[in-house]
N, C-alpha and C positions, 0 to 999 in steps of 0.2 A: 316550439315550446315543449310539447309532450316528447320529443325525443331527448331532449335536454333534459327533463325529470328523471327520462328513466336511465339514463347516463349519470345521472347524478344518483340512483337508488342503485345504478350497478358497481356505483363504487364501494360499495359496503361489501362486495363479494369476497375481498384480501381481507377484512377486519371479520366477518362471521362464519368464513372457511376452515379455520381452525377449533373454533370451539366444539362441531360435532364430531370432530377427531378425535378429542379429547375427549367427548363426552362419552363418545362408543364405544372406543377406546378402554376408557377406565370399565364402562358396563361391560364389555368381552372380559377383562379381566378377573375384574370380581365373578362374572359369570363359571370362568371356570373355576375359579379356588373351589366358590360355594359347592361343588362337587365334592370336597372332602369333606369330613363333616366337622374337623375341627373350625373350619371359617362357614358351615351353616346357617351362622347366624349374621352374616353380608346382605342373605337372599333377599330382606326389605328392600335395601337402597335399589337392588340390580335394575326394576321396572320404573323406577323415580329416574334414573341415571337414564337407561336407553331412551325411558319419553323425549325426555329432554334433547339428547342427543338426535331424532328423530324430527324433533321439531328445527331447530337448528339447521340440519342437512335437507329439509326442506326450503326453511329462509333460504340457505345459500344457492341449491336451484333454483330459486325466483330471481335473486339479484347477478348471477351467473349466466342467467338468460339475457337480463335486460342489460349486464356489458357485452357480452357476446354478438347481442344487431347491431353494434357500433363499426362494423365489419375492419374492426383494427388487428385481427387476429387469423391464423391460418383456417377456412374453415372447414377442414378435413379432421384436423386437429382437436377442434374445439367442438366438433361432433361428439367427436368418441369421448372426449371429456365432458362433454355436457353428459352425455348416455350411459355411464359410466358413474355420475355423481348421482343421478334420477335413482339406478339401480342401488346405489349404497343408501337414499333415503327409504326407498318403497323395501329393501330387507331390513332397515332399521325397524319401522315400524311391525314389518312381519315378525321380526325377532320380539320386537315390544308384547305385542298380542299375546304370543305363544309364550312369553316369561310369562305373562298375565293371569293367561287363562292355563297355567301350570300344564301346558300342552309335553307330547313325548320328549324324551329327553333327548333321542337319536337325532329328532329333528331339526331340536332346540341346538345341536353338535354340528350339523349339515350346516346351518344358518349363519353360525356365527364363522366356521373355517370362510364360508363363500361370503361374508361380509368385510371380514378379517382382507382377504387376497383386493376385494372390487377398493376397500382404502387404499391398498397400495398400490392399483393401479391409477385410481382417480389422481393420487397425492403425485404420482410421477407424470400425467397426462398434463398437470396442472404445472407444476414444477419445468416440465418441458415447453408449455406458453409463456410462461414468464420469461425463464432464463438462458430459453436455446433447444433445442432437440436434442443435444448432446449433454445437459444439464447432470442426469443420472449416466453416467459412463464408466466403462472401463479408464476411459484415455479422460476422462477427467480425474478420476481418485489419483493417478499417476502425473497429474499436471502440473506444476509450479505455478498455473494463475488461472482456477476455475472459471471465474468471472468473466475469462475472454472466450468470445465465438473463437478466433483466430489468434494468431503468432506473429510477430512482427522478428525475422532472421535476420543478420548481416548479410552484402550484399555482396558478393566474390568482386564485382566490379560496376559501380552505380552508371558509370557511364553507358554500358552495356547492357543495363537492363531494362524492362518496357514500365516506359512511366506509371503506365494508369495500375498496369498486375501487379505489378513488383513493389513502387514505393507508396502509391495511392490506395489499392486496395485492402494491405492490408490494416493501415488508418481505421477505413471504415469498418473492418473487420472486427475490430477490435474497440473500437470507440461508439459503432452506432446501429450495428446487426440485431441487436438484442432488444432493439425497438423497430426497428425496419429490417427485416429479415424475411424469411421464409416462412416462418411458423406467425410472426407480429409484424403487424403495420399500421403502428401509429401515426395518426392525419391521416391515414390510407396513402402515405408514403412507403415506397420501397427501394431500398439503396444497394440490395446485394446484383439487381439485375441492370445491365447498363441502359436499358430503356427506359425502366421504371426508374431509373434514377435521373435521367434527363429530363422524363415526362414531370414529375413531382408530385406531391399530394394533393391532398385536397381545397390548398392555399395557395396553391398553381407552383407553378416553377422554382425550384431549390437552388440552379446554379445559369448562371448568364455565362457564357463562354464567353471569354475575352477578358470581363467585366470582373473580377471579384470582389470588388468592393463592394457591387450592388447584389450580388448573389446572395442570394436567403441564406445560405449554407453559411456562409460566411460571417455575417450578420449574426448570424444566432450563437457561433461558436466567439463571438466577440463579445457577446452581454455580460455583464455582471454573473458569475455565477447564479446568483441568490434572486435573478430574474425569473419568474415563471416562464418567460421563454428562450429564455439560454438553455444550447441542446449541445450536450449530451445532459438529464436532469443533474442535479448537483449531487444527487447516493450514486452515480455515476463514475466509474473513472473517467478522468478530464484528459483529454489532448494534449500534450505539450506543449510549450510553443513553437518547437521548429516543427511537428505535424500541424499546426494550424498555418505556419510557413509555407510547407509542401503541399497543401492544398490550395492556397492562395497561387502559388506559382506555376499547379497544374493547370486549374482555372482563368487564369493570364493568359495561359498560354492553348486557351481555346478548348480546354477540359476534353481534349480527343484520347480516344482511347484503345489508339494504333500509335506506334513509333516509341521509339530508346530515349533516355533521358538526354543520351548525346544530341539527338535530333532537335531539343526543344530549346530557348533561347535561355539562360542562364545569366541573368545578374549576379554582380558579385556575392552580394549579401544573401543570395543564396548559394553559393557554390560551398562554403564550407558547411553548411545544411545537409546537402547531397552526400557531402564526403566522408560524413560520419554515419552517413549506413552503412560502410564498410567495415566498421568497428563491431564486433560483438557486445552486446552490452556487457561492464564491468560487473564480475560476481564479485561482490565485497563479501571477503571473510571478517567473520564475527570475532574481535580479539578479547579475549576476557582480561581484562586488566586488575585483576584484585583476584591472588591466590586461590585456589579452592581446597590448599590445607589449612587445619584450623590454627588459630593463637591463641597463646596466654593475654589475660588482658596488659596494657601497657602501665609502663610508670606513673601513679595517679600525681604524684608529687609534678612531674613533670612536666605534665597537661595540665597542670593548676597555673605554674609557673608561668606557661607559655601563654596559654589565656587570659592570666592575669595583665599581660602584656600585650592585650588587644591582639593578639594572635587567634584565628581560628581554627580549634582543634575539632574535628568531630570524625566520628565512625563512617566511612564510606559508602555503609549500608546497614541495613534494618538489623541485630541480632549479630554482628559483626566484629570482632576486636581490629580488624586492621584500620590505620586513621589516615586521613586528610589533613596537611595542615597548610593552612591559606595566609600570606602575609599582608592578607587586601589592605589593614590599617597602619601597621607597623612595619614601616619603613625601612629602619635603623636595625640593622641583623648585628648582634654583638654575640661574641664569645658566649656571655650564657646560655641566649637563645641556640647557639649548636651545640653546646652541651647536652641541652634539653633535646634537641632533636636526637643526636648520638643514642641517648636514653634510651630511644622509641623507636629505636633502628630495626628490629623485630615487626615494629607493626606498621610503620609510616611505609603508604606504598604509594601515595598522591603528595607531592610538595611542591608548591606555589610558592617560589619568591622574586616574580619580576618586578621591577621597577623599586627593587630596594640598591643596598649599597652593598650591597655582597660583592666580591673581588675574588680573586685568585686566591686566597690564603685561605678564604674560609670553602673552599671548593673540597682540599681535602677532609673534608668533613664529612659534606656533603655524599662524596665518593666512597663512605664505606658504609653510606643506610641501604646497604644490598635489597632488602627488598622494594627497591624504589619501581613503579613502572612508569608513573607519569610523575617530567619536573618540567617544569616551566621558570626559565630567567632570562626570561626577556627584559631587555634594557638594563643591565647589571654592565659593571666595569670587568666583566671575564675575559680574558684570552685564552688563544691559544694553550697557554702552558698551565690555566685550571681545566681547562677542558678535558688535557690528557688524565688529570686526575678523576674521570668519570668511568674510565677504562674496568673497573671492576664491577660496576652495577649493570651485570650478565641479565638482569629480569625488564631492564630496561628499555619501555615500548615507545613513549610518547618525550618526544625533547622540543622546548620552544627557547631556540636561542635569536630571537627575532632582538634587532637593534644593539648587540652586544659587536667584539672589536674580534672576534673567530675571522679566520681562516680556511682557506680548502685545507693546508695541511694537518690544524689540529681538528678540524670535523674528521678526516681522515681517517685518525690515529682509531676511531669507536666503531671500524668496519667490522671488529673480528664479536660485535653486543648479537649478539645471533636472532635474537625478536625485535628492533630496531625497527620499527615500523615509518616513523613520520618524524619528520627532523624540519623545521620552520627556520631559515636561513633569511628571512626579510629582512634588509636592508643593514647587513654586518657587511665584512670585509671580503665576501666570499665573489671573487670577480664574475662575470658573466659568461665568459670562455674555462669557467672552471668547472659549471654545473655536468658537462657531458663525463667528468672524469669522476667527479662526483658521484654519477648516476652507474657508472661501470663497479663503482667499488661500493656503492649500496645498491645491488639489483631488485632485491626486493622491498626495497625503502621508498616511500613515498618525498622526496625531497622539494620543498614547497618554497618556490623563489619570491613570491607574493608579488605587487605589482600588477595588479589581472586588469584585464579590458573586457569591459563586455561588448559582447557583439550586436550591430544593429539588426534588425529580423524587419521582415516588411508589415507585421502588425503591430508596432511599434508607433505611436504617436506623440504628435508636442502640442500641448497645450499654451499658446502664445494668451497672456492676459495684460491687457490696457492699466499702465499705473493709476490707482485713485486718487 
């Protein structure tokens, strides 16, 4: 019962750690302006602010003790950071005194440089229990993803590599170190050492070889998020599913942690799992699709018109002249309505007209609102021969010709649209043995045949329910 209390008074140590930062903080500050004399008149608040701060940094060494015997934590670590927090209260109050009792000034200078430095050791001692020992680093300011202990790299050859180092560890590296780690062991679990990960915490056994269904590990990486004890916690980065796959399949297969991935028994439904650590993950470039020259605003007469005709015209963004226009209610594309669009060819750089009656005729039309990036006309009566009519809209990134009557030849023809990023070819004329020639004459084009299957994974369940 009493260790539960004070586990529960040590949780206040995150929520009251920060305000004597802040408090001393502010007091060090004010403290030196009040040196010049035009901010002289600071000097009241300075001894009000350090008290305070003083008291604070004291709460927080009381409830920093009482989490600290929880023995969740490194305690080398949490030494120097407890001894370290003590020193920053016992100079706070030194400094309190001596503001107080209007003590030397040299001293008063002494006090605050060496209270100044123990905050930023405390903050980084602290900072290193929570987040890792590498928290404050060089090779983290330089990292693409602070948050991880570890790296998860492509694998030259997955067959080839050792299951437990190469595809398993770094999982845990990256998903669960930062709570079971070197420096933290929560449950008094620890996963970075293969002993200590076999042996478990203090809720006994994490992984049953053979068994992964009944494995804790397993179990927990399966709850609900929003379970208190679904693990990794939910401010967490989460697992994939093919890593909660690959852990499932190491564990199957007896969670040893000698032998190549070739050596271990491989279900299908994992092998394409495996195969895709051989892929680098995709670095997606960032496409700006709306100019970053500026515009005249557009034809107000014209976006009267078009609106008035249940068409949606609107600005693409906050502060903006270039527009969007959506033909989500109006159907019926007439001659006017491309007039009106022609109008706004300056600033229409998004235009939506799938599932209207648009045709080949009104394409050249279409084809000369040059700053187009994104058109979508899906399910339109287009071919081939309005397609070639897109041939001039050079700014053009995003095309949805999904359900229309194209071609490989006239997709073709828009090889030479130089930013062509994504082109949605579902279910038109475009044959099956056409995509490879396709894919040669847009290389850098994303070419989307749609049709997708997803894959079965072995954490995958059916819920069978009796008729009522």
């Amino acid at each position: 019962m009493l260790a539960s209390i004070n586990t529960f008074i040590g949780h206040f140590h995150p929520v009251l750690v920060h305000l004597p930062i802040g408090f001393i903080l502010a007091g060090l500050l004010l403290l030196w302006l009040s040196r010049k004399s035009k901010y002289a008149g600071l000097q009241p608040a300075i001894p009000v602010i350090l008290f305070w701060g003083a008291v604070m940094a004291t709460l927080s060494c009381i409830t920093g003790y009482l989490l600290s015997i929880s023995d969740d934590y490194d305690a080398n670590l949490v030494g120097w950071h407890q001894w370290m927090g003590i020193g920053v209260a016992l100079l706070s109050w030194v400094l309190w005194l001596n503001q107080k009792r209007k003590g030397d000034g040299f001293d008063r200078a002494l006090i605050s440089i060496a209270l100044f430095g123990l905050i930023i050791i405390t903050g980084h001692l602290g900072g290193s229990l929570t987040h890792g020992s590498g928290y404050l680093s060089f090779s983290n300011i330089y990292s693409s993803d602070s948050g991880s202990v570890g790296s998860i790299k492509p694998l030259p050859n997955v067959q080839e590599a050792m299951a437990y180092q190469d595809v398993v560890k770094p999982i845990l590296e990256t998903k669960c170190y930062s709570c079971h780690g070197a420096n933290k062991q929560k449950g008094k679990l620890r996963m970075d050492d293969s002993l200590a990960l076999m042996k478990g915490g203090k809720d006994g056994e994490i992984i049953e070889p053979g068994n992964a269904v009944n494995s804790e590990m397993i179990k927990r990486l399966l709850l609900p998020v929003d379970n208190e004890d679904h693990m990794p916690p939910k401010e967490k980065p989460q697992p994939t599913e093919s890593q909660i796959a690959l852990l499932h399949w190491w564990i199957n297969n007896g969670a040893a942690f000698n032998g190549k991935v070739k050596d271990f028994e491989q279900p299908d439904k994992i092998k394409p799992v495996l195969l895709a650590l051989q892929n680098a993950p995709e670095v997606k470039t960032v496409v700006v699709d709306v100019p970053s020259k500026s515009v005249s605003p557009g034809d107000i007469k014209a976006i009267e018109q078009l609106k008035n005709k249940g068409i949606v015209v609107m600005p693409v963004a906050q502060n903006s002249n270039y527009l969007m226009a959506n033909f989500v209610v109006n159907k019926m594309v007439s001659k006017e309505d491309l007039q009106n669009l022609f109008a706004l060819r300056d600033q229409l750089v998004w235009l939506k007209m799938g599932n209207t009656n648009l045709s080949d005729s009104g394409m050249a039309v279409i084809g000369k609102l040059e700053q187009l990036t994104r058109l979508s006309i899906e399910n339109t009566a287009i071919t081939d021969k309005g397609l070639t009519l897109l041939k001039p809209l050079r700014k053009l990134l995003y095309l949805n010709l999904v359900g229309t009557k194209v071609t490989v030849t006239g997709v073709t023809t828009l090889k030479d649209i130089p930013g062509l990023s994504s082109i949605y070819l579902y279910q038109t004329n475009v044959a099956k043995g056409d995509y490879a020639a396709l894919q040669k004459a847009f290389p850098k084009t994303t070419i989307d045949s749609g049709g997708y299957k997803v894959m079965d994974l072995p954490t995958d369940t059916i819920i069978v329910r009796s008729k009522q």
